[in-house]
TORROBA-173841 format. One record per residue (C-alpha): z, y, x; residue number from 0. Coordinates in steps of 0.25 Angstrom, whole numbers, plus 2048, in hexadecimal, padded with zeros to 3 digits. Layout:
<rs>
((Z Y X) NUM),
...
</rs>
This chain:
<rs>
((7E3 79B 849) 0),
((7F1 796 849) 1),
((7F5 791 83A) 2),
((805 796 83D) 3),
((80C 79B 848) 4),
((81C 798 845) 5),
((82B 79A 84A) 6),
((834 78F 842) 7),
((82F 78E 835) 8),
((82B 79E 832) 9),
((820 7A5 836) 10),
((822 7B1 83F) 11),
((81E 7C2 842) 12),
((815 7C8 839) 13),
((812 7B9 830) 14),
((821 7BD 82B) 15),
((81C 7CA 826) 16),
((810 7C7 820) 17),
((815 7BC 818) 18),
((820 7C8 813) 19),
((813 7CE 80D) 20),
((80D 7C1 809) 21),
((819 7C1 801) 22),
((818 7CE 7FC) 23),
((808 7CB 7F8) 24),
((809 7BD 7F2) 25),
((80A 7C4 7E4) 26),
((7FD 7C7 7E6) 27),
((7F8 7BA 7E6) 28),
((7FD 7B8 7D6) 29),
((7F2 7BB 7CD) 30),
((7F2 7CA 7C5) 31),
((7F6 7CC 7B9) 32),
((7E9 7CC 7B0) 33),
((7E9 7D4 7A3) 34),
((7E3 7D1 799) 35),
((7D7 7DB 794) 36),
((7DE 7E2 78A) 37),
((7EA 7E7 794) 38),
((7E1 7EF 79D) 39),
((7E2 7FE 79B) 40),
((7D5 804 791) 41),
((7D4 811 794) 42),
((7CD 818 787) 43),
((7D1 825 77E) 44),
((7D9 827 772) 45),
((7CF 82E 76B) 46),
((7BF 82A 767) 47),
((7B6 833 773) 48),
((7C3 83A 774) 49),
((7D1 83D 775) 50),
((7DA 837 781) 51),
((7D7 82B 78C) 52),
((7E2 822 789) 53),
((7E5 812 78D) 54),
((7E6 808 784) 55),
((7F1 7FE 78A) 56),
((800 7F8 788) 57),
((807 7FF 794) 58),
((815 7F9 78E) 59),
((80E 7E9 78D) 60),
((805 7EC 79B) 61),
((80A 7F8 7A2) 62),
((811 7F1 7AC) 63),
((808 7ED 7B7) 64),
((80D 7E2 7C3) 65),
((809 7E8 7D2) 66),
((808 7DB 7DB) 67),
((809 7DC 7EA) 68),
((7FC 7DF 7F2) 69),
((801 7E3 7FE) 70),
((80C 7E4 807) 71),
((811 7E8 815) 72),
((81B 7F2 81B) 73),
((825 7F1 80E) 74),
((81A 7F7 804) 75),
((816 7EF 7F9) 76),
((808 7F2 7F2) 77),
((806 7EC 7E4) 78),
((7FB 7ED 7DC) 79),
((7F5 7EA 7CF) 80),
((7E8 7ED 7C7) 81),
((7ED 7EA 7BB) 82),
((7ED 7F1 7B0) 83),
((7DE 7F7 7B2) 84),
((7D7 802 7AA) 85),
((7CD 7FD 79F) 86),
((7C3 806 795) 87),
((7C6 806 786) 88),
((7B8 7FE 781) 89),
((7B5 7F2 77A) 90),
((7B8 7E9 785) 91),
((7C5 7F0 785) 92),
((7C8 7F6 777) 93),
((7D5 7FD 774) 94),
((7DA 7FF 765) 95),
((7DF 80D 769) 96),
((7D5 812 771) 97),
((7C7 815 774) 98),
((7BB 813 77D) 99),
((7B7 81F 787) 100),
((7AB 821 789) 101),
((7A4 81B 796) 102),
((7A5 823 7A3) 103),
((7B3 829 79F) 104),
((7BA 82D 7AA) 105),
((7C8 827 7A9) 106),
((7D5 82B 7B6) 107),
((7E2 828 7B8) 108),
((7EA 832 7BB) 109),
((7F9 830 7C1) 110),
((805 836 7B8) 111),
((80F 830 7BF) 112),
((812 824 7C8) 113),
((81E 81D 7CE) 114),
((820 81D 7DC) 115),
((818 811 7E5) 116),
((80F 810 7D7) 117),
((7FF 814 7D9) 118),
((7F3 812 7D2) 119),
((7E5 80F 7D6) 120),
((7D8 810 7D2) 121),
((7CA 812 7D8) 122),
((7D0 812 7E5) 123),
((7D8 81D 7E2) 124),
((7EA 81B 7E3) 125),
((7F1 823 7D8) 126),
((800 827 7DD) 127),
((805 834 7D8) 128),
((804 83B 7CA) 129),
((7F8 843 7C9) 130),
((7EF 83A 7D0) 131),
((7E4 834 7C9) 132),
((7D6 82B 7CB) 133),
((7CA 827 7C2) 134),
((7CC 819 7BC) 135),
((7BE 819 7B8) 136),
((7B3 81C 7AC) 137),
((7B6 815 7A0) 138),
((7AC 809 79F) 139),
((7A9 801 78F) 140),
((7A2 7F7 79B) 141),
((7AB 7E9 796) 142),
((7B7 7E7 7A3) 143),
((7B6 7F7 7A7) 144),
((7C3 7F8 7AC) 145),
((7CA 7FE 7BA) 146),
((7D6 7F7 7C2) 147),
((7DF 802 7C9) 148),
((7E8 7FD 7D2) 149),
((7F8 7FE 7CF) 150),
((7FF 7FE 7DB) 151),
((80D 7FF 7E0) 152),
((811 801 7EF) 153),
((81F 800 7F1) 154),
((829 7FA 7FC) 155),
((82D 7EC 7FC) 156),
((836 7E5 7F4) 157),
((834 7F3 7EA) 158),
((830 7F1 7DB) 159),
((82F 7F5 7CE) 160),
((827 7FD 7C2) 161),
((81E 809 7C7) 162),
((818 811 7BB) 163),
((80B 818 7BE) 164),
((807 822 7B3) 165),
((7FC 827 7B0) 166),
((7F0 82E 7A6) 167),
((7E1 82C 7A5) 168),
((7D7 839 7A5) 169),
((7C8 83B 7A5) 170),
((7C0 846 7A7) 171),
((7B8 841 79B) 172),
((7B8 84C 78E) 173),
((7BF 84C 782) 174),
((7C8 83F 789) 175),
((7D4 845 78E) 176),
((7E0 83E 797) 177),
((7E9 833 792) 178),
((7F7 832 790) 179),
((800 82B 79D) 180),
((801 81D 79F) 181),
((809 815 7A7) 182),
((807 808 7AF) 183),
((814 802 7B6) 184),
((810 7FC 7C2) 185),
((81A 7F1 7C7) 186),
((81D 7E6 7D3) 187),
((826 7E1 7CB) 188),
((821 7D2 7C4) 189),
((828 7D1 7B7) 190),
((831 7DC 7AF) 191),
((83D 7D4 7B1) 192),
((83E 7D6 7C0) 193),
((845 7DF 7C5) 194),
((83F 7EC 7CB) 195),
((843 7F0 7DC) 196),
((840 7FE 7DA) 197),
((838 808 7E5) 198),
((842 810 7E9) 199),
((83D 821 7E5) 200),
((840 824 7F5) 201),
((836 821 801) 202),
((836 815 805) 203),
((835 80F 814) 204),
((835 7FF 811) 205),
((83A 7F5 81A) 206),
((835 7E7 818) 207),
((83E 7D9 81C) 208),
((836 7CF 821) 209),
((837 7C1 818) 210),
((838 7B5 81C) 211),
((82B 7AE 822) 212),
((825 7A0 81B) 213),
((820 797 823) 214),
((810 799 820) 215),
((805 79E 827) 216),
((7FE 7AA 823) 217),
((7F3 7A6 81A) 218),
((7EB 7AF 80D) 219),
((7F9 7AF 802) 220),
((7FA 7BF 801) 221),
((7F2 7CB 7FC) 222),
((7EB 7C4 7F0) 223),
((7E0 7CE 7E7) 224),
((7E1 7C4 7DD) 225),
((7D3 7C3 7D4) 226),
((7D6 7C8 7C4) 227),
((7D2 7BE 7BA) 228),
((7CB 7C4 7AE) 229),
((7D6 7C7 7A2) 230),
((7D1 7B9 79A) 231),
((7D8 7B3 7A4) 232),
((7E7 7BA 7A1) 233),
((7F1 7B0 79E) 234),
((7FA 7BB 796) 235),
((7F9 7C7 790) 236),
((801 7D0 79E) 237),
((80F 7D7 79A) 238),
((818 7E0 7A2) 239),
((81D 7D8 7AD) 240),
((813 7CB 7AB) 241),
((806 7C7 7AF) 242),
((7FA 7BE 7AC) 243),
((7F6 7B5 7B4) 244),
((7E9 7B0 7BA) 245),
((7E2 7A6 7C6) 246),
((7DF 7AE 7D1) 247),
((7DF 7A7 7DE) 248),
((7DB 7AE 7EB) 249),
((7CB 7AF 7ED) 250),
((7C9 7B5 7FB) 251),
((7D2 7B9 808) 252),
((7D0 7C6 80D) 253),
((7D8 7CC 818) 254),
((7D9 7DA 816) 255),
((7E1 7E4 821) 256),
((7E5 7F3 822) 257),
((7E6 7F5 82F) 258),
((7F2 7FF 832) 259),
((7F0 80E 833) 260),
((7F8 818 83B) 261),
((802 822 835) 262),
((7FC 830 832) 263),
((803 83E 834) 264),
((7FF 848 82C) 265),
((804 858 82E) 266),
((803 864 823) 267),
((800 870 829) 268),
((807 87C 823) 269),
((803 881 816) 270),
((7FA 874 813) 271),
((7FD 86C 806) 272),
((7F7 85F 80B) 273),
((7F1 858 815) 274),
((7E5 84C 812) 275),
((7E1 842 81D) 276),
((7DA 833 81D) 277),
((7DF 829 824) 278),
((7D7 81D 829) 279),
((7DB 80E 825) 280),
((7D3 802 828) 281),
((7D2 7F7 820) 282),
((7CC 7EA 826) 283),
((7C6 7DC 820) 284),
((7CD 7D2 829) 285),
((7C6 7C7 821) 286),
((7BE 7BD 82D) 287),
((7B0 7BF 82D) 288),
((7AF 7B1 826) 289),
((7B8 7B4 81B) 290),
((7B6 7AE 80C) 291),
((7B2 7BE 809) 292),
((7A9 7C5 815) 293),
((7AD 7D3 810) 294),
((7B9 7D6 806) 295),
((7BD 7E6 7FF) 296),
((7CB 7EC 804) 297),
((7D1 7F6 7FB) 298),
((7DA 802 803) 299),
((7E7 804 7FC) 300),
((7EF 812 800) 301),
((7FB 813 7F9) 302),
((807 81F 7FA) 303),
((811 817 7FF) 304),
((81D 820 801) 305),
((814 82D 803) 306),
((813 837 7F8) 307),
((809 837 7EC) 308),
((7FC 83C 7F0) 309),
((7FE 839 7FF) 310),
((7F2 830 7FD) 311),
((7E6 839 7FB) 312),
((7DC 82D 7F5) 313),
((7D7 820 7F5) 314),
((7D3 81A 803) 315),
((7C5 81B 807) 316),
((7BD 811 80F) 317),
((7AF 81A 80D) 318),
((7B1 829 80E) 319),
((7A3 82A 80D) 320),
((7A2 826 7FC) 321),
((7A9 82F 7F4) 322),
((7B5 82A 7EE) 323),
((7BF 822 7F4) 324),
((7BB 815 7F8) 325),
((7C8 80C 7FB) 326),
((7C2 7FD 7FB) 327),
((7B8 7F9 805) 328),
((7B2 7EA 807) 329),
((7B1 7E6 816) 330),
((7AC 7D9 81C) 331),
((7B5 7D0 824) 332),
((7BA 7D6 832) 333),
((7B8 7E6 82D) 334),
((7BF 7F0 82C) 335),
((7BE 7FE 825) 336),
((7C7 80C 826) 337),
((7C9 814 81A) 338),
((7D0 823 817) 339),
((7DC 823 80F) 340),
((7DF 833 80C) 341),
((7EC 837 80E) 342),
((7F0 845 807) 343),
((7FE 84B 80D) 344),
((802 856 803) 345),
((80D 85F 809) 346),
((816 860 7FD) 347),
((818 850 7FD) 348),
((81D 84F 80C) 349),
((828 854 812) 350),
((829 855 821) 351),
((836 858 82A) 352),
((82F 860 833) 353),
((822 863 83C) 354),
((826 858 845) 355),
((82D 84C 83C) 356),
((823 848 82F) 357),
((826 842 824) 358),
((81F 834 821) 359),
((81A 82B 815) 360),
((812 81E 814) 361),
((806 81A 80E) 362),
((802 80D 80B) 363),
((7F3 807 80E) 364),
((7F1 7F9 80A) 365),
((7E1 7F1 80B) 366),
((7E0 7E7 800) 367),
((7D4 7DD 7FD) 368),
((7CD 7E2 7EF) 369),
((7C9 7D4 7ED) 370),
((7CF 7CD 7E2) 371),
((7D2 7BF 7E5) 372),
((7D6 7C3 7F6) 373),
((7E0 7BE 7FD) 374),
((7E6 7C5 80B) 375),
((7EA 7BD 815) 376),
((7F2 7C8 81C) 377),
((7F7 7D2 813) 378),
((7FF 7D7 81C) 379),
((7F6 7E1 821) 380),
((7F1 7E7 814) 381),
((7FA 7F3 814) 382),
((800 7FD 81E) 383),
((806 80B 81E) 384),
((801 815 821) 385),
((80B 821 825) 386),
((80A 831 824) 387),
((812 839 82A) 388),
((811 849 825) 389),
((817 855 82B) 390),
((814 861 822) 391),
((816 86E 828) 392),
((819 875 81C) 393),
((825 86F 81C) 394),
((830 876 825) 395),
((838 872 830) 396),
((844 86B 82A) 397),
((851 869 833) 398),
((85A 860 82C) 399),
((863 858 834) 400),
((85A 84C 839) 401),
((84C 847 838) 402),
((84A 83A 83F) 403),
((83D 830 83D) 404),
((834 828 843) 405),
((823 82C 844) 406),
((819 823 83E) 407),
((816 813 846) 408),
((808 811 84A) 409),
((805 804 846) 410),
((805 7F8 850) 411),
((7F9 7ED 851) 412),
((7FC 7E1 859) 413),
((7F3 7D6 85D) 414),
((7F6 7CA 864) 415),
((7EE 7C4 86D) 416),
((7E9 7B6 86F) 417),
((7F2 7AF 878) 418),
((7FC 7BB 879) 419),
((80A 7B7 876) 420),
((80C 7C5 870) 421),
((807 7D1 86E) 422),
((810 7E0 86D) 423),
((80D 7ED 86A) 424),
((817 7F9 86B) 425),
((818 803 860) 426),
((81E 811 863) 427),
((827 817 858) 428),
((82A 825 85B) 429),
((839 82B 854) 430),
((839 838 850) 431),
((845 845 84D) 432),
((840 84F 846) 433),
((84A 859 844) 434),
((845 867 84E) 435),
((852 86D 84B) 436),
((85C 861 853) 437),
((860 864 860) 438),
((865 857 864) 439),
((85C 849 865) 440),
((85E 83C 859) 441),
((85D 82E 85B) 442),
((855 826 853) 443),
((855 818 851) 444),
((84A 810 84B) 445),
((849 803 845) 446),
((83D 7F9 840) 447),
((83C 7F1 833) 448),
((831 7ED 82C) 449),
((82A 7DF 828) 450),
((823 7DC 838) 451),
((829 7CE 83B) 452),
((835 7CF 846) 453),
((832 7D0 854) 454),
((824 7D5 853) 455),
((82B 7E5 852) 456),
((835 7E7 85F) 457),
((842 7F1 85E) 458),
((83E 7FE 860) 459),
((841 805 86D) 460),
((842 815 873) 461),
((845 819 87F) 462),
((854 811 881) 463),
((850 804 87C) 464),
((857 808 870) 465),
((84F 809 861) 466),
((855 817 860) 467),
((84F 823 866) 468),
((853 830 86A) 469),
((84B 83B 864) 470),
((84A 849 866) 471),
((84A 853 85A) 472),
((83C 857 856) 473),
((838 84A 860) 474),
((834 83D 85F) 475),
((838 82F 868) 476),
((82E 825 86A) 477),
((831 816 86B) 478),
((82D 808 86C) 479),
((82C 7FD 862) 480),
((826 7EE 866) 481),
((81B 7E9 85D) 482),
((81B 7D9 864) 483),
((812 7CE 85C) 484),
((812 7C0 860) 485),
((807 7B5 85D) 486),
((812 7AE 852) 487),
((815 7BC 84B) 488),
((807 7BC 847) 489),
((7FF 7B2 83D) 490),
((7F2 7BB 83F) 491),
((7E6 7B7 833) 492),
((7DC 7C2 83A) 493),
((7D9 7C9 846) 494),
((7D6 7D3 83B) 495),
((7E2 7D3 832) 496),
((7EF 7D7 83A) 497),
((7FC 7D2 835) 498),
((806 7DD 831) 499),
((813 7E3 830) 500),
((81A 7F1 82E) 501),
((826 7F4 835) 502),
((830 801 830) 503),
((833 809 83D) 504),
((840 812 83A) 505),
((846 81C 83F) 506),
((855 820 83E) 507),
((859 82C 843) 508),
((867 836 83E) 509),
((86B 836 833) 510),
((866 842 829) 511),
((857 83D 82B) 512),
((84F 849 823) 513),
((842 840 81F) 514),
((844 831 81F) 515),
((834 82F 81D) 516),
((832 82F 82C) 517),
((83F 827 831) 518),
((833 819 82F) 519),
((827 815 832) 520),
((81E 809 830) 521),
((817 801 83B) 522),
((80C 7F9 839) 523),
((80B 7ED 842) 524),
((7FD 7E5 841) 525),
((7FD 7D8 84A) 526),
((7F1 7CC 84D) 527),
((7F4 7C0 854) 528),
((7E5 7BD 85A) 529),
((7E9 7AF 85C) 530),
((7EA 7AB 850) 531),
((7DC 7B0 84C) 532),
((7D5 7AB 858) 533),
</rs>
């Protein structure tokens, strides 16, 4: 293997991008906050064998919760934390106003409200949109009976700020009834005093500027599942906007990848309320078969994105064969394994233009290594988009004035070869106009942004030469876009583990555009250079 491949003193192509996500990630190699025992939630009820399930815990001193970066690609951030977790009143955990259920109560959360880019989850299952609701578990007197959910925040880059998430606690267990709401403020923010970049309330299409390159090779700094010291350990007693500290240095290196997936179309027959399918995503260990660990677990993470509450229909499932869904599975070095993510399109919550234009949102799916103490080496490929596009047919025919886009990009592999100077593959974007009333053809132009390195993506091209195309209404116009890799874009760590960036195709077409959600779309580019794993 080649230690670096330079130009000057900065490293080149797709190095450039995933140092950008390094960035991003090298939070995650600072220890989590540790709480100390007494700040864990103890679930319990307000009356003796009776009354109310309430939560003994100071939400003023402790419901702000810090969300550190876990992965990041295509201009989505995903945070997470697992802090504060859910505990059982007992005498490991007492509480001086409340009391102890009895074992085997069933306890769940259920949403009340939650800020936009803000989920819960638990068990596997992601909690989005109010309503929604998942067992935390049975309440346990066994000393350390506790459950960790997992706060998250997905948002675009460069975006912060406090997301509350509300919610209640129920069980199915008589006389108990439901708590009062709660609220956990989930933030990316470090400390009180900074100041907040909010998410905007619109949809957002991010665009990413490529930072400047350090001149490093690629080597294990990013993606860190850092290993929680037992509360004894805590430094300080947590507040709002500070953390204890802890030692918690990297125990293992595990290369985990989600290998792109294709853009799905989805179309609602009239008179249909919803429409449910699965879409297959492989995850893959790209560990070498003499790694420190032979086999490690990967956990599959879909998160909303930009789509509608409830457009994911569960947790992803690596065994449809075990009731339940199973969204973790351990694979040894070099294997790989596909899992359903449901996907639940309800007509009410989409909008299309027409029969022959959809409209389109983004889901994120991100693979992470359930390990603490790991370390990625490439986390540039622990996330990508997955777009659906929906035409719903109980929508009429509309005929505003113009309705220009672009379809959903296929994603793009690229290997380069040993001995080859470089390596190109074209991609095909295709422009569309969907007003069926016009008479008269459009042109539409489109542009590329995104975070792949420059040079590896060429200028678009249709039939003149030009990036603008001539479409015809209720048509589409196809064109060509250069995908060209060279063997010093690339510092590949694994035949197995692809380097990546997601480039914003856009289309511009008249003005009075009806549905913005289809004028861009995200394409994956995936590239190897075999010689510098030979």
């Amino acid at each position: 293997m080649r230690a670096v491949k330079r130009k000057g003193c900065e490293m080149r192509g797709f190095a450039r991008a995933v140092t950008k996500a390094v960035a991003l990630l090298v939070a995650m190699l600072l220890p989590p906050p540790v709480f100390a025992h007494g700040v864990e939630m103890a679930v319990g009820s307000t009356v003796l064998g009776s009354g109310a399930l309430a939560v003994d815990f100071d939400f003023v001193a402790d419901g702000r919760t810090v969300a550190t970066p876990s992965v990041s690609v295509g201009g989505m951030t995903l945070y997470t934390t697992i802090f504060p977790s859910f505990g059982w009143v007992s005498p490991d955990l007492p509480s001086a106003s409340l009391f102890q259920l009895p074992d085997g109560t069933p306890v769940s959360l259920q949403m009340v409200a939650v800020a936009a880019g803000a989920s819960v989850q638990i068990n596997g299952v992601t909690l989005s949109a109010p309503g929604q609701a998942t067992l935390i578990g049975n309440s346990s007197s066994v000393p350390g009976a506790h459950v960790h959910p997992s706060w998250q925040l997905l948002l675009p880059d460069g975006a912060s700020g406090d997301f509350p998430v509300t919610f209640k606690l129920t069980t199915t267990r008589p006389p108990y009834t439901e708590s009062t709401a709660y609220t956990i403020i989930i933030t990316n923010v470090d400390s009180v005093s900074d100041t907040p970049t909010l998410i905007p309330s619109a949809t957002v299409t991010p665009t990413v500027t490529t930072s400047p390159t350090p001149s490093q090779v690629l080597i294990p700094t990013a993606t860190h599942t850092p290993t929680v010291a037992p509360s004894s350990t805590a430094t300080s007693t947590p507040t709002p906007g500070s953390t204890a500290t802890a030692t918690s240095p990297p125990t293992s290196v595990d290369d985990t990848v989600i290998l792109p997936v294709k853009p799905i179309s989805v179309s609602i027959a009239s008179g249909q309320s919803f429409v449910d399918t699965l879409v297959k995503v492989r995850v893959v260990n790209a560990d070498a078969p003499n790694a420190q660990v032979p086999s490690h677990p990967i956990k599959l993470l879909a998160q909303l994105g930009d789509c509608p509450p409830g457009t994911i229909g569960g947790a992803p499932d690596f065994d449809a064969r075990t009731p339940g869904a199973q969204d973790t599975v351990t694979l040894a070095a070099g294997r790989s394994k596909k899992a359903l993510v449901p996907v639940h399109i309800v007509s009410s919550r989409f909008t299309s233009f027409n029969r022959v234009t959809p409209t389109r949102c983004t889901l994120m799916l991100a693979a992470i290594t359930d390990l603490a103490g790991s370390l990625d080496p490439n986390p540039s490929n622990n996330i990508v988009p997955l777009e659906v596009n929906v035409i719903d047919h109980n929508d009429p025919d509309l005929a505003a004035l113009h309705e220009s886009g672009i379809d959903s990009a296929s994603p793009v592999s690229v290997t380069v070869g040993t001995g080859q100077s470089a390596r190109s593959k074209t991609s095909r974007p295709r422009l569309l106009y969907g007003n069926l009333t016009a008479v008269a053809p459009v042109a539409v132009a489109l542009t590329v942004s995104g975070d792949c390195p420059p040079g590896v993506l060429g200028v678009p091209t249709f039939a003149d030469g030009s990036n603008i195309a001539v479409v015809h209404p209720g048509g589409r116009t196809r064109g060509r876009l250069g995908v060209t890799v060279h063997p010093s874009d690339v510092l590949s760590v694994s035949t197995r583990s692809p380097l990546r960036c997601v480039a914003v195709l856009t289309a511009t077409g008249p003005s009075g555009d009806t549905d913005p959600s289809n004028n861009s779309t995200h394409l994956v580019v995936d590239a190897i250079d075999r010689n510098d794993v030979n």
